[in-house]
C-alpha positions in Angstrom: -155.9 -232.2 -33.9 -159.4 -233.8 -33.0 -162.3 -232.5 -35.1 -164.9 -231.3 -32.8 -168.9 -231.7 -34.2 -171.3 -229.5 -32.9 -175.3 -230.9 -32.5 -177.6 -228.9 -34.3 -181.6 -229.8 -34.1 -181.7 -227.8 -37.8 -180.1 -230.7 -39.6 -182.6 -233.3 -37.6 -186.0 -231.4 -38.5 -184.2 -231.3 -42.3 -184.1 -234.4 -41.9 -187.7 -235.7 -40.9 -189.0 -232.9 -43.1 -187.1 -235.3 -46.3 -188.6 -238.5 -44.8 -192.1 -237.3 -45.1 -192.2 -235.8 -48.2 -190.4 -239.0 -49.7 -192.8 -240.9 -47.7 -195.9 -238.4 -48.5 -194.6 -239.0 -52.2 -194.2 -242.8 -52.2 -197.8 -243.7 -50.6 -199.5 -241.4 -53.4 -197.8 -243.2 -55.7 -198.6 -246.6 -54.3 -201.8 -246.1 -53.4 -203.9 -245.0 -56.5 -203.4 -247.3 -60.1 -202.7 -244.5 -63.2 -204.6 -244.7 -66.2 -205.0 -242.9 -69.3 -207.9 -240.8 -69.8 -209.1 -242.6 -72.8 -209.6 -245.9 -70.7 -211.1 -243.1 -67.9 -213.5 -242.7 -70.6 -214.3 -246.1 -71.6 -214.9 -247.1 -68.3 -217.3 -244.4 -67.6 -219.4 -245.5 -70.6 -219.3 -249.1 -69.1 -220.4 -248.1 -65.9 -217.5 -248.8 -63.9 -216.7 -245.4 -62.3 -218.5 -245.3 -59.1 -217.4 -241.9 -57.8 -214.9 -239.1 -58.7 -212.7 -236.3 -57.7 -212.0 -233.3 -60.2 -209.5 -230.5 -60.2 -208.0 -228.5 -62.6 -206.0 -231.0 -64.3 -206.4 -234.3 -62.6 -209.4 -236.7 -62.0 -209.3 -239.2 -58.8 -211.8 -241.3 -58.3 -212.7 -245.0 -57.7 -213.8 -247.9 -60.3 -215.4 -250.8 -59.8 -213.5 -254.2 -60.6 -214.5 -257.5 -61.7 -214.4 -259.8 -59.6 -214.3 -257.7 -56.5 -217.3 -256.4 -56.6 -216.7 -255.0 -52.9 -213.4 -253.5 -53.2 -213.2 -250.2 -55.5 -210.1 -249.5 -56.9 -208.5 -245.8 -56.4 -207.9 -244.4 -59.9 -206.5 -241.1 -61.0 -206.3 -239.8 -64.6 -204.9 -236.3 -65.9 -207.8 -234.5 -67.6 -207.5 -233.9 -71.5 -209.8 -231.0 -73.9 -213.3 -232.6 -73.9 -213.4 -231.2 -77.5 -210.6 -233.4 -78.3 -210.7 -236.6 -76.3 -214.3 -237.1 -78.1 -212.0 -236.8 -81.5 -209.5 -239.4 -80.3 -212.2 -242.0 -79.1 -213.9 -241.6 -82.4 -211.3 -243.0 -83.7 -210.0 -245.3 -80.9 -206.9 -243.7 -80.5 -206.1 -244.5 -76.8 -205.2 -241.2 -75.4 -203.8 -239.6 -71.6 -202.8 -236.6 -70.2 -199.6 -235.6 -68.7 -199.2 -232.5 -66.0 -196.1 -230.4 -67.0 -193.3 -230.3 -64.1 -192.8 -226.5 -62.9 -190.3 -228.1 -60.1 -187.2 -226.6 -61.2 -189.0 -223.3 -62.3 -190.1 -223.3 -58.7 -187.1 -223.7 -57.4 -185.5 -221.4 -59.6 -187.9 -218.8 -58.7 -187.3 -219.2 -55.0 -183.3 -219.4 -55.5 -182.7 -216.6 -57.8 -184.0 -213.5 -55.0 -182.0 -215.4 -52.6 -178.7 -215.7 -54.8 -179.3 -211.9 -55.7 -179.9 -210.8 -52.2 -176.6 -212.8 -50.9 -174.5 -211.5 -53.6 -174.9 -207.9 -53.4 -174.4 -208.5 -49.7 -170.9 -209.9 -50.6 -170.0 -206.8 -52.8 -171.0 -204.6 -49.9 -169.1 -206.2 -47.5 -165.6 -206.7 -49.4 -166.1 -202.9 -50.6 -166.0 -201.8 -47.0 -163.1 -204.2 -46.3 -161.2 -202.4 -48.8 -158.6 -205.0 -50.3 -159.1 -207.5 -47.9 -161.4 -210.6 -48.5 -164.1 -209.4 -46.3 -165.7 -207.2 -43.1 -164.7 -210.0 -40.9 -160.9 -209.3 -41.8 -160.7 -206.2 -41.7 -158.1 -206.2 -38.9 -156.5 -208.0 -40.7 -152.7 -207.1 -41.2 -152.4 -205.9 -44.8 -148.7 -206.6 -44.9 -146.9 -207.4 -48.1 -145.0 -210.7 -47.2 -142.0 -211.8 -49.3 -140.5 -215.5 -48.4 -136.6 -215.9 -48.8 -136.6 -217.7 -51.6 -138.5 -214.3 -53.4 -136.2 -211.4 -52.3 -133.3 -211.1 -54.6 -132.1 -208.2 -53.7 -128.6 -208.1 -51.8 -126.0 -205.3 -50.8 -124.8 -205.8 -54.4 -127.6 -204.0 -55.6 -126.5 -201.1 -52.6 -124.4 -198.5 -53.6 -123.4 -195.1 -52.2 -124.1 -195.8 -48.7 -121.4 -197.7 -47.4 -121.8 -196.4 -43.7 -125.5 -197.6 -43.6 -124.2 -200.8 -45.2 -122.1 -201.1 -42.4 -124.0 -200.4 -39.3 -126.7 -202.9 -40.7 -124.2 -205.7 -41.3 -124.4 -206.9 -37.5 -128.4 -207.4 -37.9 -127.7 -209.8 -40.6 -124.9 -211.6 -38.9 -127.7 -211.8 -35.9 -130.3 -213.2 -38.2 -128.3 -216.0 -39.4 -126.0 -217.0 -36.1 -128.3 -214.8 -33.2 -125.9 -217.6 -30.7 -123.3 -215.4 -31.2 -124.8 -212.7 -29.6 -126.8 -214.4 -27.3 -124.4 -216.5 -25.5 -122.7 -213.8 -23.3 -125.6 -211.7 -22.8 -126.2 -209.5 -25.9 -128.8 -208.2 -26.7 -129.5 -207.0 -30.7 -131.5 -203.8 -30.7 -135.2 -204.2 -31.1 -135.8 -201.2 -33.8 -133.9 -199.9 -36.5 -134.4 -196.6 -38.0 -133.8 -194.9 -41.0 -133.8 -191.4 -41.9 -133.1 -189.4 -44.4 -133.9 -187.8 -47.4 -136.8 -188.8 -50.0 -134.9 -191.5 -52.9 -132.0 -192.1 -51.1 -132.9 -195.9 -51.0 -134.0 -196.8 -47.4 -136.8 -199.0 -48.3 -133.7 -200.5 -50.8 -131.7 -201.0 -47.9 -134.4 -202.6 -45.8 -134.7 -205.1 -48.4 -131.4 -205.7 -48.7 -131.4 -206.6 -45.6 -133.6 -209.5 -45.5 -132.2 -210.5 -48.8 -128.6 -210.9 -47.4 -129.8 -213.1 -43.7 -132.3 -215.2 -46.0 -135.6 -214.4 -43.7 -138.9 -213.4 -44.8 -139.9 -209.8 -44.7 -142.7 -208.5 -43.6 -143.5 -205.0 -45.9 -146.0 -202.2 -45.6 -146.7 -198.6 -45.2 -147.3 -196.3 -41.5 -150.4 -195.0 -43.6 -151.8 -198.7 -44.2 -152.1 -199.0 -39.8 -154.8 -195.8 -39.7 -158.5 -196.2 -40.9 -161.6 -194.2 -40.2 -163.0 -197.1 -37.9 -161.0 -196.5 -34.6 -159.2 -199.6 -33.5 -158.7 -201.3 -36.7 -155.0 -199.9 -36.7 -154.5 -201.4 -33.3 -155.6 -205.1 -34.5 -153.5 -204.4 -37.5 -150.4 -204.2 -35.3 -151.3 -206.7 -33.1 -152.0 -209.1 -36.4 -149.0 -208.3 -37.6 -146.6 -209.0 -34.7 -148.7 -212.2 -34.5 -147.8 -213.2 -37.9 -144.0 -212.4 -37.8 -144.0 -214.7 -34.5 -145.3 -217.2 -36.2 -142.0 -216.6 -39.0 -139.3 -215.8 -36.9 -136.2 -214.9 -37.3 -138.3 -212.1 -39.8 -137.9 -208.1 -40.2 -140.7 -206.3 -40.1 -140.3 -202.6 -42.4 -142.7 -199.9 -41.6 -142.2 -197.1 -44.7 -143.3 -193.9 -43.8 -143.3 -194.4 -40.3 -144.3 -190.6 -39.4 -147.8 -191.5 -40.7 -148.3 -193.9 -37.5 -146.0 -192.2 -35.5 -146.4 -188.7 -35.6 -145.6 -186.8 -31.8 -149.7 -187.4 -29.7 -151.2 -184.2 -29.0 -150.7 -182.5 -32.0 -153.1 -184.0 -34.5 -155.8 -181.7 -34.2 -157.1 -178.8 -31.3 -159.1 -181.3 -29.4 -155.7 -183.4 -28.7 -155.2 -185.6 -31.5 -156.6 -188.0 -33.8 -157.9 -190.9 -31.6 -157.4 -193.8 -34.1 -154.0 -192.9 -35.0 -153.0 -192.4 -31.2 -154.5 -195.8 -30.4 -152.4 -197.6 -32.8 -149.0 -196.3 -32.1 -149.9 -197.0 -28.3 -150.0 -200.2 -29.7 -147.2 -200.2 -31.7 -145.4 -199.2 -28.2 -146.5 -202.1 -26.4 -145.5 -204.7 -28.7 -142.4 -202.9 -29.2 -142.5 -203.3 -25.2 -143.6 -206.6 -25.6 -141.8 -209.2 -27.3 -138.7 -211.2 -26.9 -135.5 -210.0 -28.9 -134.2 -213.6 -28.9 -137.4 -214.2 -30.8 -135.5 -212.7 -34.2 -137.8 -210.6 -35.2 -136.6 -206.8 -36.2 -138.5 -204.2 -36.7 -137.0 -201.7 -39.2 -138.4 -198.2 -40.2 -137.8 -195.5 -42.6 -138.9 -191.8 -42.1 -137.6 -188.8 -43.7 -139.1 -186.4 -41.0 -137.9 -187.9 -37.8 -138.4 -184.1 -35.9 -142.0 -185.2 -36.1 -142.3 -188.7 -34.7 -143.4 -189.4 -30.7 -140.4 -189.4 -28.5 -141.7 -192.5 -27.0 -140.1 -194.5 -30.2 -137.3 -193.0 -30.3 -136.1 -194.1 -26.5 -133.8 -197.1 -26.0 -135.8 -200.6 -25.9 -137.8 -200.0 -29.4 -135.6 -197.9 -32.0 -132.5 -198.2 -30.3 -130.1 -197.7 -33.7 -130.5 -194.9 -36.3 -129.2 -195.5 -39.4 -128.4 -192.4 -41.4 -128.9 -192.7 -44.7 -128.2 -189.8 -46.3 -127.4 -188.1 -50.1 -124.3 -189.5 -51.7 -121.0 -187.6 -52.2 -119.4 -187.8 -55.7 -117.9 -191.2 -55.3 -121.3 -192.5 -53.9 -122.7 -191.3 -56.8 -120.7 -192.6 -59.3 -121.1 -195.9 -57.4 -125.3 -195.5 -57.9 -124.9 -194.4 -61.4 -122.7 -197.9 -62.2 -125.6 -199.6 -60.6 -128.2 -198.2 -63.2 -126.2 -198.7 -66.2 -125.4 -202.2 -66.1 -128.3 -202.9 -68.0 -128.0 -199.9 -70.5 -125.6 -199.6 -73.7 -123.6 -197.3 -73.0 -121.3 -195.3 -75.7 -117.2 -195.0 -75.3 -117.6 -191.4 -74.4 -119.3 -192.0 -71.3 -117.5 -191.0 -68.0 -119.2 -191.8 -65.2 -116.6 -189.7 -62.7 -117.5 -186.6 -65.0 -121.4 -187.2 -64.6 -120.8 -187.3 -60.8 -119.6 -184.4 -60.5 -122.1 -182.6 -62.9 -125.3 -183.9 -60.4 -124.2 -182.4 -57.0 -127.7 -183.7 -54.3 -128.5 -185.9 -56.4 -130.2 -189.3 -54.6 -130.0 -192.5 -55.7 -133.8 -192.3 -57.5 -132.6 -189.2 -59.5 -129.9 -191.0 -60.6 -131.8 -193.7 -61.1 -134.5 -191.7 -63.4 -131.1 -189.6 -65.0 -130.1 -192.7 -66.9 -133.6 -193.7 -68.0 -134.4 -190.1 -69.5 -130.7 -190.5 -71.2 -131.6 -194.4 -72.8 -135.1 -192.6 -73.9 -133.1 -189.8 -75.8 -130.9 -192.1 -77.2 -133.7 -194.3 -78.6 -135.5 -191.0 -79.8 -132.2 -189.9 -81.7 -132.1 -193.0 -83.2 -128.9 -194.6 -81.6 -128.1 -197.8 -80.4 -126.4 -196.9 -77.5 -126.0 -194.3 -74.8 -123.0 -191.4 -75.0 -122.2 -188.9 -73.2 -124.4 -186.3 -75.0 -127.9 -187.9 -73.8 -126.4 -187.8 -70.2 -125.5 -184.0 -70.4 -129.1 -183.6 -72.2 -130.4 -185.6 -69.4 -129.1 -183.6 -66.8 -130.4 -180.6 -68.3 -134.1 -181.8 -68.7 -133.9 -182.8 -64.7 -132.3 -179.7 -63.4 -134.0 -177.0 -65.8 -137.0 -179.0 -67.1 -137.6 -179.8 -70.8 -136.8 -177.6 -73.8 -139.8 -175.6 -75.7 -138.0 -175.0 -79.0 -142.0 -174.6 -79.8 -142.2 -171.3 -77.9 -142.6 -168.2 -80.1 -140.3 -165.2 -78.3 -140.0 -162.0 -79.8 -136.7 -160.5 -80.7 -136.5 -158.0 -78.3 -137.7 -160.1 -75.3 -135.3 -162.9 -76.6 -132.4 -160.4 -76.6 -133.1 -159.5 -73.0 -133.1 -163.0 -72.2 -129.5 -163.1 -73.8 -127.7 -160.5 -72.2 -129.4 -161.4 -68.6 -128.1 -164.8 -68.9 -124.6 -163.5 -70.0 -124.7 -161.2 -67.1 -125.0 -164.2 -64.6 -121.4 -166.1 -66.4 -119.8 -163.0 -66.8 -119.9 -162.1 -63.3 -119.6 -165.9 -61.9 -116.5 -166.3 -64.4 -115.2 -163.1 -62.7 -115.0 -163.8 -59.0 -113.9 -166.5 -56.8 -115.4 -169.2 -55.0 -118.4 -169.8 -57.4 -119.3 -173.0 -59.5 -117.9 -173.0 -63.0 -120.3 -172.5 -65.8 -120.5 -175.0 -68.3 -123.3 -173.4 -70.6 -125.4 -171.0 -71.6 -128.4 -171.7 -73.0 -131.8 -169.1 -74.3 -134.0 -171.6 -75.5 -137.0 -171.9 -72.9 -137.1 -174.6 -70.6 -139.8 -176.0 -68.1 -142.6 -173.6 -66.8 -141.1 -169.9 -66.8 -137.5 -170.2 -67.8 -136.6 -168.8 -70.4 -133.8 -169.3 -70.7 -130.3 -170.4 -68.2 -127.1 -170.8 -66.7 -125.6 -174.1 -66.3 -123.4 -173.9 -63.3 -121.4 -177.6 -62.1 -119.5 -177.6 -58.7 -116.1 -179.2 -59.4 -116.0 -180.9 -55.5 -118.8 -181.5 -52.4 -119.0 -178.6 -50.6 -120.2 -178.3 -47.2 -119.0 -175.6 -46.3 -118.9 -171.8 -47.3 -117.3 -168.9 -46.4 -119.1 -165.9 -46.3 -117.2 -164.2 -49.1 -118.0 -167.5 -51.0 -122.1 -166.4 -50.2 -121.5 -162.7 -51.2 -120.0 -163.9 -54.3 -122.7 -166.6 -55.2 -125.3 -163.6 -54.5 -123.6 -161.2 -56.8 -123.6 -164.0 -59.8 -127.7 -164.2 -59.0 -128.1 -160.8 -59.1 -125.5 -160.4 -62.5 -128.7 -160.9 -65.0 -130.9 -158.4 -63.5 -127.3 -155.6 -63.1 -126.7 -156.5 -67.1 -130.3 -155.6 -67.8 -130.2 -152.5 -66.8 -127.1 -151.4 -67.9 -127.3 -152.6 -71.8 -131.3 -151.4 -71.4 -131.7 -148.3 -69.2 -134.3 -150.6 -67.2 -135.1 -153.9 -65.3 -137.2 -156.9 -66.6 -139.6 -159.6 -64.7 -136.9 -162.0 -65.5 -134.7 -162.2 -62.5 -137.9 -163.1 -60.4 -136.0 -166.1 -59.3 -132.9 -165.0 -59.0 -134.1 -161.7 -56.4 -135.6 -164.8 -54.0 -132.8 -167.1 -53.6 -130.3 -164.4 -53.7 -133.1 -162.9 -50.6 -133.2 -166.2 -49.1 -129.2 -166.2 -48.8 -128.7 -162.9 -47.8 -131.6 -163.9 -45.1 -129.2 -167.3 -43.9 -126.6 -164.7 -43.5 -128.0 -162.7 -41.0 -130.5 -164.8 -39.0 -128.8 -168.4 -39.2 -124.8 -167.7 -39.7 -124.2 -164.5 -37.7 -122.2 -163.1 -40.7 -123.8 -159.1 -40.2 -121.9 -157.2 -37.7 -124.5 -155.0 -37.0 -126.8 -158.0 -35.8 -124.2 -159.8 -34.7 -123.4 -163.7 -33.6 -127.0 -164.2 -32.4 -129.0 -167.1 -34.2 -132.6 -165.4 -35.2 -134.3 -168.2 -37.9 -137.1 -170.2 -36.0 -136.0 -174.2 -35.2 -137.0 -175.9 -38.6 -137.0 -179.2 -36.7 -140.2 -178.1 -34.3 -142.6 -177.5 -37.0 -145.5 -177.3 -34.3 -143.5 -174.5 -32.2 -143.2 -173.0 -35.1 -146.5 -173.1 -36.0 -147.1 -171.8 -32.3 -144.8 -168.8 -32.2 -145.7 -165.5 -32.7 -145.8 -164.2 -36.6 -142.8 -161.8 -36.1 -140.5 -164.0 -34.7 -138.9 -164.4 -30.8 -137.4 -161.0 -31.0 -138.4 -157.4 -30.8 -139.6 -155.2 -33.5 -136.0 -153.2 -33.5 -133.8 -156.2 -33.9 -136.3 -157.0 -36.6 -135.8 -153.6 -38.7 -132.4 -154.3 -38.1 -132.5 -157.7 -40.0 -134.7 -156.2 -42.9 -131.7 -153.8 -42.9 -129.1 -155.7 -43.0 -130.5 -157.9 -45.9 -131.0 -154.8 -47.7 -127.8 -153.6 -47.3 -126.3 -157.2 -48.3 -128.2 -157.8 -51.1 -127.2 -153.5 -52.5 -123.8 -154.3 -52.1 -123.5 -157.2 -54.1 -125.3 -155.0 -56.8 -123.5 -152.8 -57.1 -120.3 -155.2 -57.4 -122.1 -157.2 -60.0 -122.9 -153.9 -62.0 -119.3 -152.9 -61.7 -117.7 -155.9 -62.7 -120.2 -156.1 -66.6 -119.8 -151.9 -66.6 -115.8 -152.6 -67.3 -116.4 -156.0 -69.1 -119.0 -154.1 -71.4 -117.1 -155.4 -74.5 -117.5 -159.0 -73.5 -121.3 -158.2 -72.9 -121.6 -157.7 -76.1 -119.9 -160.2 -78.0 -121.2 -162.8 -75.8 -124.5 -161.8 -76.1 -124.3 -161.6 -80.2 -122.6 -164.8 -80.0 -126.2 -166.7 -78.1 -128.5 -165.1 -80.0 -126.9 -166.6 -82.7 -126.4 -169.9 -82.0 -128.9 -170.3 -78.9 -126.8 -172.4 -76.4 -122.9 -171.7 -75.5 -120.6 -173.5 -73.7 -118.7 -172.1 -70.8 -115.2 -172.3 -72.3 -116.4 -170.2 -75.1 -117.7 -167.3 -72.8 -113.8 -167.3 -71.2 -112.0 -167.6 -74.4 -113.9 -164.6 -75.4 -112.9 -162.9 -71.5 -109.1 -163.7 -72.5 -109.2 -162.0 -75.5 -109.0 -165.6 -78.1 -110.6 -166.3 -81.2 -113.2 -168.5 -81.0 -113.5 -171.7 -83.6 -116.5 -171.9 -86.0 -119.8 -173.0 -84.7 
């Protein structure tokens, strides 16, 4: 490419400007003879000075010359202390003076403002282009990009979401052989999308992706698009398409895409946030806009898709979404061999076991699961991982972390006791509810103080309605064994009243299991959050149906009780022993508390 050089008249006058002063410089130089002042002095004695100049430090002037008696000769001399030049020539000391050079002090005086001025200048002007080099960039797309030869990750590093695996192989087979596709008219779909829950690995995935087809990916947030200067987010995108052009094959990955995306019109009352709106109109038309045979892909990730614009979601931009959701048992067992390949891990370790014990677990609790258990095991003092830091683990995620610390009084601590008890006894007593592995009274997190460890043995995703009433009973055991060992009711079961609310509240509203209200759906649409925020406080439905529900929740919620009170009333004696048996040794297992419902002896602590 031919340089081009532009004519500028400022580097001409610089130019002239250095000619004369080099010139100006040279001729005073030339024209005038130097001499000390001492033979200044001598010549003035003689005679020989026929007319002078003075000034502050110098002396020009003209002497005569022998020989010449027309022709003066231009002189100059620096002056020297009167005082002291008659001191020198008493002693015919020849003697001159010499003007100090302030040039660079000059110059530095001039040059130091200037620097000073520019330089905060600088500072201001990358400050307000945030991360970027400067104002002039700030439209700049602020894009993480990782070459192939920097992403590592593969489907190897992917576990417990084999379908998502799956649907995403045929982008990578595009990526390296797009031919294939091409050659009888395919067409690979422009946008991927995938949703699902917070930590289930979709950004993972994404990266996986690229990984696997060898291609640069492009990385970066929804929230990184929107600024407070409107239109920036809109040269973002347009930067950012430009670049992954330029790259291609590529895959663009948007994280969060509900922070550019969001549905227009519900930002704010006046009709929306203008900046934001601007650059997902953008977003559209480059989705709109470029070639598919290019090879560039855009992927995204969201875990609220209810909220984004339908305008993404049509065929032509996100044509395929991926579902990428929480792992079943063998998923998680999968995840958890993933984590631990790097970890010690002790003979007693089942992984199979600790699958089953973390039922909704994602990938990123898992992942966090086996670094609290390699932290207890270093804080015990071991060299490698068993089964007992997992278990401990577990506990510290699902329940928070232990306060052996926390002074409780006796009686409150004997409350806490027999309320826990309640809750085994009465889940250890009816069907369809998760086994309890243990019983603990020693405070945990915030406001537990104490709990009920209870471990699903399969995935559910289904229940039966006597499998609800049954799981209500069980929350409501603790507060029924209160008030039959005490003659009256605690705070404690705080907790327990609003979940066993909440399901008594499914019951009737979502899963039309109340005959009185019948098989009529009543719960607002939790995936229209802004018609929900628009409907009326009470609900689509009259004030009757609506006592109706209160009283049908009620009547739930007294039923189950009452069986829970009915069930500890005839298994008083196991109350009892069950209780002594925690407050003496603080945590039980769940074994113990049925050995002592069958009547066995227990073994020594």
């Amino acid at each position: 490419m031919k340089k081009e050089h532009k004519f500028s008249l400022l580097y001409i006058l610089l130019a002239v400007w250095a000619v004369l002063l080099i010139q100006s410089y040279i001729a005073s130089m030339m024209s005038s003879q130097v001499i000390p002042y001492s033979q200044f002095l001598k010549l003035l004695k003689e005679g020989k000075v026929s007319e002078v100049a003075i000034t502050a430090n110098r002396i020009e002037g003209k002497m005569k010359v022998e020989g010449k008696p027309g022709e003066p000769q231009p002189f100059r001399t620096i002056r020297v202390d009167g005082d002291l030049s008659e001191l020198l020539d008493k002693y015919q000391v020849t003697f001159k003076g010499e003007v100090e050079s302030t040039f660079l002090r000059d110059l530095f005086s001039w040059m130091f403002p200037i620097f000073i001025f520019f330089g905060i200048w600088y500072l201001l002007m990358k400050r307000m282009g945030g991360q970027q080099a400067g104002f002039m960039t700030l439209g700049k797309s602020k894009a993480k990009i990782y070459m192939e030869n920097e992403i590592k990750i593969t489907f190897k590093d992917v576990a417990g979401v084999d379908e998502a695996k799956q649907e995403l192989m045929e982008e990578i087979e595009f990526l390296k052989n797009p031919g294939r596709f091409t050659e009888i008219g395919g067409r690979i779909p422009k946008g991927i999308l995938l949703v699902g829950p917070p930590g289930t690995g979709k950004t993972l995935l994404a990266k996986a992706v690229a990984g696997e087809s060898g291609v640069p990916f492009f990385s970066l947030s929804g929230s990184e698009f929107v600024e407070m200067f409107v239109g920036l987010g809109a040269a973002r995108v347009r930067d950012l398409f430009d670049q992954a052009k330029k790259k291609a094959p590529c895959i663009i990955f948007i994280d969060e895409l509900d922070a550019l995306g969001k549905a227009r019109g519900f930002g704010m009352p006046g009709g929306g946030h203008d900046e934001r709106e601007q650059t997902l109109n953008q977003l559209l038309t480059e989705m709109d806009g470029f070639d598919p045979k290019v090879g560039v892909i855009l992927m995204a990730a969201t875990n609220r898709p209810e909220i984004l614009d339908p305008a993404l979601l049509r065929p032509g931009r996100f044509d395929r979404h991926v579902l990428v959701d929480r792992p079943d048992k063998k998923g998680r067992a999968e995840i958890l061999a993933v984590h631990v390949k790097n970890v010690k891990l002790g003979n007693d370790v089942d992984l199979e076991k600790l699958a089953g014990m973390t039922p909704g677990m994602v990938g990123a609790d898992l992942a966090n699961l086996v670094n609290e258990a390699a932290l207890l095991a270093v804080r015990h003092g071991k060299k490698e991982v068993g089964m007992a830091e997992f278990v401990e683990s577990i506990e510290r995620v699902v329940a928070g972390l232990e306060k052996k610390n926390r002074l409780i009084n006796p009686q409150e601590r004997e409350i806490v006791a027999y309320h826990e008890v309640g809750h085994a006894l009465v889940a250890l007593s009816l069907p369809g509810t998760d086994p309890v592995q243990k019983i603990s009274i020693i405070p945990r997190g915030i406001a537990a103080l104490g709990y009920t460890m209870q471990v699903p043995t399969e995935d559910r995703f289904l229940l039966r309605k006597t499998e609800i009433l049954n799981r209500i009973a069980s929350l409501l055991g603790g507060r029924a064994s209160e008030e039959i060992v005490f003659g009256d009711v605690s705070t404690g079961a705080h907790n327990d009243l609003a979940r066993a609310t909440d399901m008594a509240r499914s019951m009737v509203k979502e899963y039309g299991m109340s005959s009185q209200v019948g098989q009529v759906y009543f719960a607002r649409d939790k995936r229209s959050p802004y018609l929900d925020m628009m409907a009326p406080e009470g609900g689509d439905y009259s004030e009757a149906t609506a006592e109706l529900i209160d009283r049908e929740i009620r009547a739930i919620i007294d039923s189950e009780y009452g069986k829970a009170k009915a069930i500890l009333a005839g298994k008083r004696d196991v109350l009892e022993k069950g209780a002594a048996l925690l407050l003496q040794r603080e945590k039980i297992e769940g074994t113990e508390l049925m050995a002592l419902m069958e009547g066995k002896a227990l073994p020594a602590a």
